[in-house]
C-alpha positions as CSV (number, residue, x, y, z in Angstrom):
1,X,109.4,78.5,95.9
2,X,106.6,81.0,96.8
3,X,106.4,82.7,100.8
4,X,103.2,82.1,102.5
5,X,100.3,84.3,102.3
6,X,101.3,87.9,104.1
7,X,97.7,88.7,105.2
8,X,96.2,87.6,107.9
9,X,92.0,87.4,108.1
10,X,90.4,88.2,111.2
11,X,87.4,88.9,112.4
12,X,84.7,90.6,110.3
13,X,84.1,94.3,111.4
14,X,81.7,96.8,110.7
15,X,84.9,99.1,109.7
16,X,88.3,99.2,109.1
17,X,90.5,99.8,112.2
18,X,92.5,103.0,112.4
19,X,95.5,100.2,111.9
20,X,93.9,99.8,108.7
21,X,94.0,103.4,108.0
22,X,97.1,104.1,109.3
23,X,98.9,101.0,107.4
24,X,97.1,102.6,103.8
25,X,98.1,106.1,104.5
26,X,101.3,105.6,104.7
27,X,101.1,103.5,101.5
28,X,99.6,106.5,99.9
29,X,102.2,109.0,101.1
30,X,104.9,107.2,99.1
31,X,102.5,107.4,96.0
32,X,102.2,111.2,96.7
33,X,105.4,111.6,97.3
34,X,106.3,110.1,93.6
35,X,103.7,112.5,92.1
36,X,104.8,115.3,93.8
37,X,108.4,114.9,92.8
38,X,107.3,114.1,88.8
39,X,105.4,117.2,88.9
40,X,108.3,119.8,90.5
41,X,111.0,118.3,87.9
42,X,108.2,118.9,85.1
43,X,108.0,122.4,85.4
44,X,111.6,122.9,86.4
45,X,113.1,121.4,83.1
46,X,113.5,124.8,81.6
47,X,115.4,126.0,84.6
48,X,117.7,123.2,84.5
49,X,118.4,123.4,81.1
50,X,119.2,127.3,80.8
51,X,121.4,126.5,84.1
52,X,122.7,123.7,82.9
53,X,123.4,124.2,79.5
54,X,121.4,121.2,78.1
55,X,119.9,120.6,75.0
56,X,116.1,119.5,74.2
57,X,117.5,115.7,73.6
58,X,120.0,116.3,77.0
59,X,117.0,117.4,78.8
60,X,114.9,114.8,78.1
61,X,117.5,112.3,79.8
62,X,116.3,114.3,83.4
63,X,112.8,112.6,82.7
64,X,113.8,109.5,81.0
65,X,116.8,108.6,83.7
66,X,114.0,108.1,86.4
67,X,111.3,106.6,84.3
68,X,114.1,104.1,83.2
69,X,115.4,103.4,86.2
70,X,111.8,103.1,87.3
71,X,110.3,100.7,84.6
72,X,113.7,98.9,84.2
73,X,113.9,97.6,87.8
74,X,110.0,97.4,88.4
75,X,109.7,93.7,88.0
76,X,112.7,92.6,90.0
77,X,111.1,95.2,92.5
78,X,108.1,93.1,92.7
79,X,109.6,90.0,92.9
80,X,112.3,91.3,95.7
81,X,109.1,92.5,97.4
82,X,107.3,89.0,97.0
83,X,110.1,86.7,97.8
84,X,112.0,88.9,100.6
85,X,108.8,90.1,102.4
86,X,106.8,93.6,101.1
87,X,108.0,95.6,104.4
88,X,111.3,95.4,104.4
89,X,111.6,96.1,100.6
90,X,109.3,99.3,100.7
91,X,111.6,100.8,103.9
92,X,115.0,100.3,102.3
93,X,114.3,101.6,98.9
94,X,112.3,104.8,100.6
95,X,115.4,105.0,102.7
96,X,117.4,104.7,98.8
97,X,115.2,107.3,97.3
98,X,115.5,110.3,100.3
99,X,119.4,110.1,99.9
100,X,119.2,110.2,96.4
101,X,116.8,112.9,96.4
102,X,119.3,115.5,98.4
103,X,121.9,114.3,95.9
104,X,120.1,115.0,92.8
105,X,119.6,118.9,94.4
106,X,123.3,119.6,94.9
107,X,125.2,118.1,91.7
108,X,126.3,121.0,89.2
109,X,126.4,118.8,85.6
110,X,123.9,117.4,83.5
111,X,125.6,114.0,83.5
112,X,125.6,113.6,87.3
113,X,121.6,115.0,88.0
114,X,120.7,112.0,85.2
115,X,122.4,109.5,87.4
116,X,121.1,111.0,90.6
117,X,117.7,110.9,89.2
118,X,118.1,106.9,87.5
119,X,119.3,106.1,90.8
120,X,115.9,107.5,92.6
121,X,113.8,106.1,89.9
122,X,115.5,102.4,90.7
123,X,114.5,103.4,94.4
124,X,111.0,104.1,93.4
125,X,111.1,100.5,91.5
126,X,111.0,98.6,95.0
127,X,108.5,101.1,97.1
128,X,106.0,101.1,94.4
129,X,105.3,97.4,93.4
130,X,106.1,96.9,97.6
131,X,103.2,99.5,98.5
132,X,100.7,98.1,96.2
133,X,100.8,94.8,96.4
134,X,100.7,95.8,100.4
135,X,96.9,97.5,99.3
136,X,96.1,94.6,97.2
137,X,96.9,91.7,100.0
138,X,95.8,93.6,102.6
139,X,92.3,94.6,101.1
140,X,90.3,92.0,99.2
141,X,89.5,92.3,95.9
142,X,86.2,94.1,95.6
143,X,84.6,96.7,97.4
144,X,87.0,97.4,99.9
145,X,90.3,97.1,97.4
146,X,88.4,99.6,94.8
147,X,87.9,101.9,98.0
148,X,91.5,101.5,99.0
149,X,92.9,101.9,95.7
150,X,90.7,104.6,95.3
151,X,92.1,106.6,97.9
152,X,95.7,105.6,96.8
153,X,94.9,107.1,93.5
154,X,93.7,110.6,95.6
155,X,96.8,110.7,97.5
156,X,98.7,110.6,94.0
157,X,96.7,113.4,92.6
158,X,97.2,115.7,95.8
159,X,100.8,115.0,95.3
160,X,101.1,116.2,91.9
161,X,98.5,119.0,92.4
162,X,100.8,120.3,95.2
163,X,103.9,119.6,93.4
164,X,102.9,121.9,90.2
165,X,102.3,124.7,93.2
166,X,105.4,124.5,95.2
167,X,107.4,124.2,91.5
168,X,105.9,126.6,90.4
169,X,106.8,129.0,94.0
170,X,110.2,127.2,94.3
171,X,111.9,127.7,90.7
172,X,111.7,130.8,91.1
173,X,113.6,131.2,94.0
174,X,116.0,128.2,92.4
175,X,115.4,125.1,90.0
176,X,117.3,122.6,93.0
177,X,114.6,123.6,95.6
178,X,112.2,121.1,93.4
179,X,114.8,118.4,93.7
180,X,115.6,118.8,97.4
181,X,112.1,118.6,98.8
182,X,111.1,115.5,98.7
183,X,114.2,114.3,100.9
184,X,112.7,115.3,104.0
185,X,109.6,114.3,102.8
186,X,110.6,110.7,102.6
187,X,112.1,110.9,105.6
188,X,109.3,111.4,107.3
189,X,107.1,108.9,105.5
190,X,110.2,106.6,106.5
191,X,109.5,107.5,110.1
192,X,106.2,106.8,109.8
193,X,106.4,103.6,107.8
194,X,108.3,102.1,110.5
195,X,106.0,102.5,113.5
196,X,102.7,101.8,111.8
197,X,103.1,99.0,109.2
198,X,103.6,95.7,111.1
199,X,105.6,92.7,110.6
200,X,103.9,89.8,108.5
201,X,104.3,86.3,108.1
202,X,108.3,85.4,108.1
203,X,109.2,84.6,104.2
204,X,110.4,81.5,102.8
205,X,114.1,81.4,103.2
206,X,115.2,78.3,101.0
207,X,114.3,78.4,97.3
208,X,114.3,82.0,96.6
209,X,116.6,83.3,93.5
210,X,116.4,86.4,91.6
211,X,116.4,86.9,88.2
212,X,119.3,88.5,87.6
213,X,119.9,88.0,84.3
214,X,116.3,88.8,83.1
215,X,116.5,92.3,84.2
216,X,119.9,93.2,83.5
217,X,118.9,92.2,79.4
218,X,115.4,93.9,80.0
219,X,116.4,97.4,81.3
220,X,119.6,97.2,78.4
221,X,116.7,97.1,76.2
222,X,114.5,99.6,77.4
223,X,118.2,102.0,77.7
224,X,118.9,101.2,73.9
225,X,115.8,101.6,73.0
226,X,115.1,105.1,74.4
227,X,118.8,106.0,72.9
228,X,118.1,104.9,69.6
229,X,115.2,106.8,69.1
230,X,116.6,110.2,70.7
231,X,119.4,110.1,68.4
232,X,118.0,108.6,65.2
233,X,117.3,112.3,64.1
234,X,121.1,113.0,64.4
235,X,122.6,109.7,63.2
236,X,120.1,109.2,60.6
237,X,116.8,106.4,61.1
238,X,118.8,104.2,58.1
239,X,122.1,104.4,59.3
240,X,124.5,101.8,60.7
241,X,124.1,103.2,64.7
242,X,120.1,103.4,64.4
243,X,119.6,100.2,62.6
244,X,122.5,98.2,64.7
245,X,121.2,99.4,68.1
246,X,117.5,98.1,67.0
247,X,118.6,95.1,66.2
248,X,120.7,94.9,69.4
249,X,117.4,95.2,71.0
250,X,115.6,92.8,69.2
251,X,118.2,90.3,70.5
252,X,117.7,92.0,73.9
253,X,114.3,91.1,74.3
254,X,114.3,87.7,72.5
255,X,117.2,86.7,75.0
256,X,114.9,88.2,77.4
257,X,111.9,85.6,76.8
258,X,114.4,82.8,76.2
259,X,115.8,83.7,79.9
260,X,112.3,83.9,81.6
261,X,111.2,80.7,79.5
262,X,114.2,78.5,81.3
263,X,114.3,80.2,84.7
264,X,112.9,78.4,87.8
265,X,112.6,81.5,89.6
266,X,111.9,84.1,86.1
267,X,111.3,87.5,86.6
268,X,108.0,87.5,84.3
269,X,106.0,84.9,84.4
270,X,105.0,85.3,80.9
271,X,101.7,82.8,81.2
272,X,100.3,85.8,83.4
273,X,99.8,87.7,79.9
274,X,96.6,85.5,79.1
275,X,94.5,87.2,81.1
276,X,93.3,90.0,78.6
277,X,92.2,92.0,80.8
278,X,95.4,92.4,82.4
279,X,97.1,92.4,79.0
280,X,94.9,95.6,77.9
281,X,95.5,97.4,81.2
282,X,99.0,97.4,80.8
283,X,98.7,98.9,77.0
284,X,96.6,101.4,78.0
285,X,98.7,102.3,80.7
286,X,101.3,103.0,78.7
287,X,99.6,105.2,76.3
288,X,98.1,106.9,79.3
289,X,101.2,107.8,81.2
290,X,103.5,107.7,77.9
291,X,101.5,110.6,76.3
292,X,101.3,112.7,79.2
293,X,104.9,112.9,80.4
294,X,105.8,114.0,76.7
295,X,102.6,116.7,76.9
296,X,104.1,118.3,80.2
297,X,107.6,117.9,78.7
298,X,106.5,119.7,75.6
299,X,104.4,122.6,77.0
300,X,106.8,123.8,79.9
301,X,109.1,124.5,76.9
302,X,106.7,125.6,74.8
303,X,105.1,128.2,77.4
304,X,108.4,129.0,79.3
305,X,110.5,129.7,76.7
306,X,107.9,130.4,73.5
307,X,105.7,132.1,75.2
308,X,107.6,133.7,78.2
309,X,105.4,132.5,81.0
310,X,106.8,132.1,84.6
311,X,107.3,128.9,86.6
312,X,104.6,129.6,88.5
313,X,102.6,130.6,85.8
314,X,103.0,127.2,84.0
315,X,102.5,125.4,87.4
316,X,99.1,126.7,87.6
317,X,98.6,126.3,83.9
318,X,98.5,122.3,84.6
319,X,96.5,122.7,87.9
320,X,93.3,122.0,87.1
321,X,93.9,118.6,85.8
322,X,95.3,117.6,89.6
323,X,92.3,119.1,91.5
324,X,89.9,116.7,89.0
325,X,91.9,114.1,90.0
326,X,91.7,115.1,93.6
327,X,88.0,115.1,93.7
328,X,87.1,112.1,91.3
329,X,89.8,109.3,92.8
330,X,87.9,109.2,95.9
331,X,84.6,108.8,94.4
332,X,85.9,106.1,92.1
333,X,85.0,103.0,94.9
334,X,80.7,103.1,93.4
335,X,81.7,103.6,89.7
336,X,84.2,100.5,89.3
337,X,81.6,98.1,91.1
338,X,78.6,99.6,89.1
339,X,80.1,99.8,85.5
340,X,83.8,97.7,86.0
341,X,86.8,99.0,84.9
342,X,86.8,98.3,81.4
343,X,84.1,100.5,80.9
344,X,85.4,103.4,83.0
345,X,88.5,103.1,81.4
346,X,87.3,103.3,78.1
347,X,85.9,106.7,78.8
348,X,89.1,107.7,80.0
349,X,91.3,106.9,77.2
350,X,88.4,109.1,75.3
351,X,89.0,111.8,77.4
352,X,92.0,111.9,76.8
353,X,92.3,111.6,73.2
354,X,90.1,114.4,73.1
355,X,92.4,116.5,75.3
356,X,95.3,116.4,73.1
357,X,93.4,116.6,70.0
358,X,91.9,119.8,71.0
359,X,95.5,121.2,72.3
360,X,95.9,121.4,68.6
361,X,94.6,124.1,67.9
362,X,96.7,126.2,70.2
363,X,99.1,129.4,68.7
364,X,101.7,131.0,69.2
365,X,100.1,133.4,71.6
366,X,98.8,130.7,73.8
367,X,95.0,131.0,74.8
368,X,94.5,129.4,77.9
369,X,90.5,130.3,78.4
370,X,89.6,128.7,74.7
371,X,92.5,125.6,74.1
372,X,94.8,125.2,77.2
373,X,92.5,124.7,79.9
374,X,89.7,122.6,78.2
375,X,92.7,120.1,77.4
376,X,94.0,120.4,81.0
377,X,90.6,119.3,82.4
378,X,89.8,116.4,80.1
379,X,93.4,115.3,80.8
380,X,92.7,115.5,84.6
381,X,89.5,113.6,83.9
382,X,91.4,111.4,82.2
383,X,93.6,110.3,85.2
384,X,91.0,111.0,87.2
385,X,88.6,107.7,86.1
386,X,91.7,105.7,84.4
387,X,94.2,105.4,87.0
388,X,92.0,103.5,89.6
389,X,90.4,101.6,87.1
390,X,93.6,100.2,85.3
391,X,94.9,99.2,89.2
392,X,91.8,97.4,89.3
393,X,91.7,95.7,86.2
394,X,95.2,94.7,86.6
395,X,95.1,92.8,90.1
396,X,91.9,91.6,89.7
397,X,92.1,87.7,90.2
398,X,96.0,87.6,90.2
399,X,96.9,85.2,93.3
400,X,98.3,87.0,96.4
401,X,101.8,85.8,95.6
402,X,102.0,87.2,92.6
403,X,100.5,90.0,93.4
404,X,103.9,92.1,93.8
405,X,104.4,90.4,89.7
406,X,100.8,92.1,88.5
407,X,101.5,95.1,90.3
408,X,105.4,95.7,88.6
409,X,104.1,94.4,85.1
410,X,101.9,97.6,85.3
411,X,104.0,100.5,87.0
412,X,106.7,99.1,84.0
413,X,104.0,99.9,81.7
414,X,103.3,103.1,82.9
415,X,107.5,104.0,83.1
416,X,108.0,102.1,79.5
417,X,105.5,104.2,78.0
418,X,106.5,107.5,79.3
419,X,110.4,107.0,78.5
420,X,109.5,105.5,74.8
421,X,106.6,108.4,74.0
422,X,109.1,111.1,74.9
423,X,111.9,109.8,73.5
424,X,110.0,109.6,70.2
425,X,108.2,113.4,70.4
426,X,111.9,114.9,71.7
427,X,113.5,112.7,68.2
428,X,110.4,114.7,66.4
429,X,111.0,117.8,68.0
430,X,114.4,117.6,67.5
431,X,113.7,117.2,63.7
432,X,112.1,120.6,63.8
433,X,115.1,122.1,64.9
434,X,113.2,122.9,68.4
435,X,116.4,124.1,69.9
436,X,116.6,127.0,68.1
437,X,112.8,128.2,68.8
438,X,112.9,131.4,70.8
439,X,110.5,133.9,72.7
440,X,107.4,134.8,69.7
441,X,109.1,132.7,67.3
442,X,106.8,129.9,65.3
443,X,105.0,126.5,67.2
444,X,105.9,124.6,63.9
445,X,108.7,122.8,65.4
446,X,106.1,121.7,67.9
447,X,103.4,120.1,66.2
448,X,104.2,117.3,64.7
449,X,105.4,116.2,68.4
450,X,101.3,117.3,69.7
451,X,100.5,115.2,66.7
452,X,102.4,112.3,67.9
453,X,100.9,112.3,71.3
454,X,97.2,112.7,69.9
455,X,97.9,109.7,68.1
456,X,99.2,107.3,70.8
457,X,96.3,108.5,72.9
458,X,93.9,107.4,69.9
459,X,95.9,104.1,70.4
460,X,95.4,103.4,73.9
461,X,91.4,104.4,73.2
462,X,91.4,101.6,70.8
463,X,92.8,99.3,73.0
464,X,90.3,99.9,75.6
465,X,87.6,99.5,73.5
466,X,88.3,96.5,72.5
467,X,87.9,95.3,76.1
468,X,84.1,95.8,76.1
469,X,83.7,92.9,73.5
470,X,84.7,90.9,76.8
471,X,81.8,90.2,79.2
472,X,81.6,92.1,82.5
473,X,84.0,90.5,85.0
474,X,82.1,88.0,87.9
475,X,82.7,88.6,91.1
476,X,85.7,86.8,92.7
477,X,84.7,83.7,94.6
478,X,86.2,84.8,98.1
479,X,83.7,88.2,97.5
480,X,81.1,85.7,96.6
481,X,81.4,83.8,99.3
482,X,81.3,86.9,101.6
483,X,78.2,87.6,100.1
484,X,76.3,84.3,100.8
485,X,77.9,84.1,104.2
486,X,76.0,87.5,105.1
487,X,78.5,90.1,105.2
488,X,80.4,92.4,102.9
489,X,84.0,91.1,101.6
490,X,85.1,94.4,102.8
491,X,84.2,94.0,106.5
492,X,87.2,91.8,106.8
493,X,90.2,92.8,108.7
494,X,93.6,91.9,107.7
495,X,95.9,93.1,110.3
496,X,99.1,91.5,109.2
497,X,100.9,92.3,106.3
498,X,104.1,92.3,103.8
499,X,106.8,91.0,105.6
């Protein structure tokens, strides 16, 4: 049994109201404060792991615990947001991810800062699905939701922007600095949240059921994956362990579709997957975010303990690719309704392609004028024109309802594909015998990882190719309706929302 329609349409205005504004800010300030804490833990890895005592295959745990927690509780995030009402999901889990923030800055082991961190990422799994589908019901699709998304997307690249700066300034003074931040930041976004985004329509009460056992066997699956490939290098790809935890999670994810198949209530509607546009923007979304979590993994070791560069050093090293973000998100609104998203995020899987494949020329002695930062700014590019787009192409026409569904489906993808691309370069890294690469030593450990990232990018381009075979989408019939009524589908105001 579905709620009722959270939005409300009023009155068409020449603007939006500064309830509007104030309603998608603070949507945007729990997107920036994501980024921001992605970027600080980036570029702190080496500090944590010299503190800490952690290997490269320990390390990568810090990253994968959040992203796992993340994508593994995404889709009961959007359904919890759907079926208990958007607003009341997005404040407890912010209210989740502060206090687990001030945790993850004051434990002393490796084992207790990866549970501190898979505990925010669950957090993050309600406020992000909440928050967009917020955007997505409260704006229609069109005009106005490619603006608003748009801006969203900005908000995401100032946080990471700022959080590769204050990384950068705060590991130096100490690695738990980058980890203790965002708790006040939350807080505050908290405090905001609650005074400026209103009730909605009261959610059904009868009827609703969560899929419990459909994410419990879906984020075992995604765990045992991510395990099986970190330690295949150990164990062996052929032996018992390696072979018996794949298989485990084959029968994972067939008990998963037999589970969502017989639910009433499933967590994933699977029919949603026949829309191919949808279908592509998830793939490509994993590539995209997959591929660059193991790049920043990667070259924070390779620059902080290879080539001796500070913190700070390797926080402005990545800069650049924020600041294009910065500036091209909020110009994104005029591209996606002249060209549409496939199109614009075809060019961003090329740039990005290209960024890694040119990374591969870099040294030993790394050159940042020549190799670094011409791959850092196709990378930012990269974000810059993708992330928008794939929001776009991945609401577009889904049913308000089910908009919390589209909306997990594709933050999953982006999670899934950074935990299973890094647990595959840290197995390859880890085959080189990484660990034992020191200050001057050789970048051969390294390469074949770079290698492996090129190639999933080359992946995600063909995927998003293949979507300009497909016919430029037609405007949805509410925005053509707008249209013959005489006004722009983005004049309308919707002053209730999420529940």
């Amino acid at each position: 049994m579905t709620s009722p329609p959270s939005s409300v349409v009023l009155a068409p205005a020449a603007r939006w109201s500064p309830r509007r504004w104030g309603i998608l800010i603070v949507l945007c300030g729990a997107l920036f404060l994501d980024a921001l804490d992605v970027s600080m833990v980036g570029v702190a890895l080496p500090s944590i792991r010299a503190d800490l005592g952690l290997t490269t295959s320990s390390l990568q745990w810090v990253v994968s615990g959040y992203v796992l927690g993340y994508g593994g509780f995404l889709l009961l995030g959007g359904r919890a947001a759907d079926l208990l009402g958007r607003r009341r999901v997005f404040l407890a889990a912010l209210a989740v991810f502060a206090v687990a923030s001030l945790l993850g800055g004051l434990v002393s082991s490796g084992t207790l800062l990866i549970a501190a961190r898979m505990i925010k990422g669950v957090a993050a799994a309600f406020t992000a699905p909440a928050s967009l589908s917020i955007i997505t019901t409260t704006f229609a699709e069109g005009h106005a939701r490619n603006k608003a998304l748009s801006i969203y997307s900005a908000f995401g690249a100032a946080g990471f922007s700022l959080g590769l700066v204050l990384s950068g300034l705060l590991t130096e003074v100490g690695w738990r600095w980058t980890l203790l931040l965002p708790a006040p930041v939350a807080a505050a976004i908290l405090a905001a949240a609650l005074r400026l985004i209103p009730r909605g329509a009261p959610v059904a009460r009868r009827g609703r059921r969560f899929d419990i056992p459909g994410a419990v066997t879906v984020t075992a699956a995604m765990l045992l994956v991510v395990d099986a490939v970190v330690g295949a290098p150990q164990a062996g790809w052929v032996s018992a362990r390696t072979l018996g935890s794949f298989a485990a999670v084959a029968v994972l994810l067939a008990a998963f579709v037999a589970i969502e198949r017989r639910s009433a209530d499933p967590l994933l509607r699977l029919g949603i997957f026949r829309s191919g546009a949808l279908t592509r923007a998830n793939l490509t979304a994993m590539t995209l975010f997959g591929s660059y979590v193991a790049f920043q993994f990667l070259v924070t070791q390779y620059l902080q303990i290879m080539a001796g560069w500070s913190a700070l050093r390797t926080a402005l090293a990545f800069l650049p690719a924020g600041v294009i973000v910065a500036i091209a998100s909020p110009r994104m609104a005029p591209l996606l309704d002249r060209f549409g998203p496939p199109r614009i995020v075809a060019v961003a899987s090329g740039c990005l392609a290209a960024g890694y494949a040119w990374f591969l020329r870099i040294g030993p002695q790394p050159d940042y004028p020549a190799v670094i930062l011409p791959s850092v700014l196709l990378i930012g590019a990269a974000f810059g024109l993708g992330f928008s787009s794939l929001n776009v192409q991945a609401t577009a026409g889904v049913a308000d309802q089910e908009q919390g569904l589209a909306s997990g489906i594709l933050q999953t993808s982006f999670q899934l594909g950074g935990a299973l691309v890094l647990a595959a370069v840290t197995a390859v890294v880890d085959a080189g015998h990484a660990n034992q690469v020191g200050p001057g030593q050789s970048l051969a450990a390294y390469r074949p990882a770079l290698a492996v990232i090129t190639g999933v990018a080359a992946a995600g381009l063909l995927v998003a190719l293949s979507g300009l075979r497909s016919s430029r989408p037609r405007p949805a019939p509410d925005r053509l309706a707008s249209t013959a009524a005489g006004s722009r589908p983005d004049q309308a105001e919707l002053e209730t929302v999420g529940g």
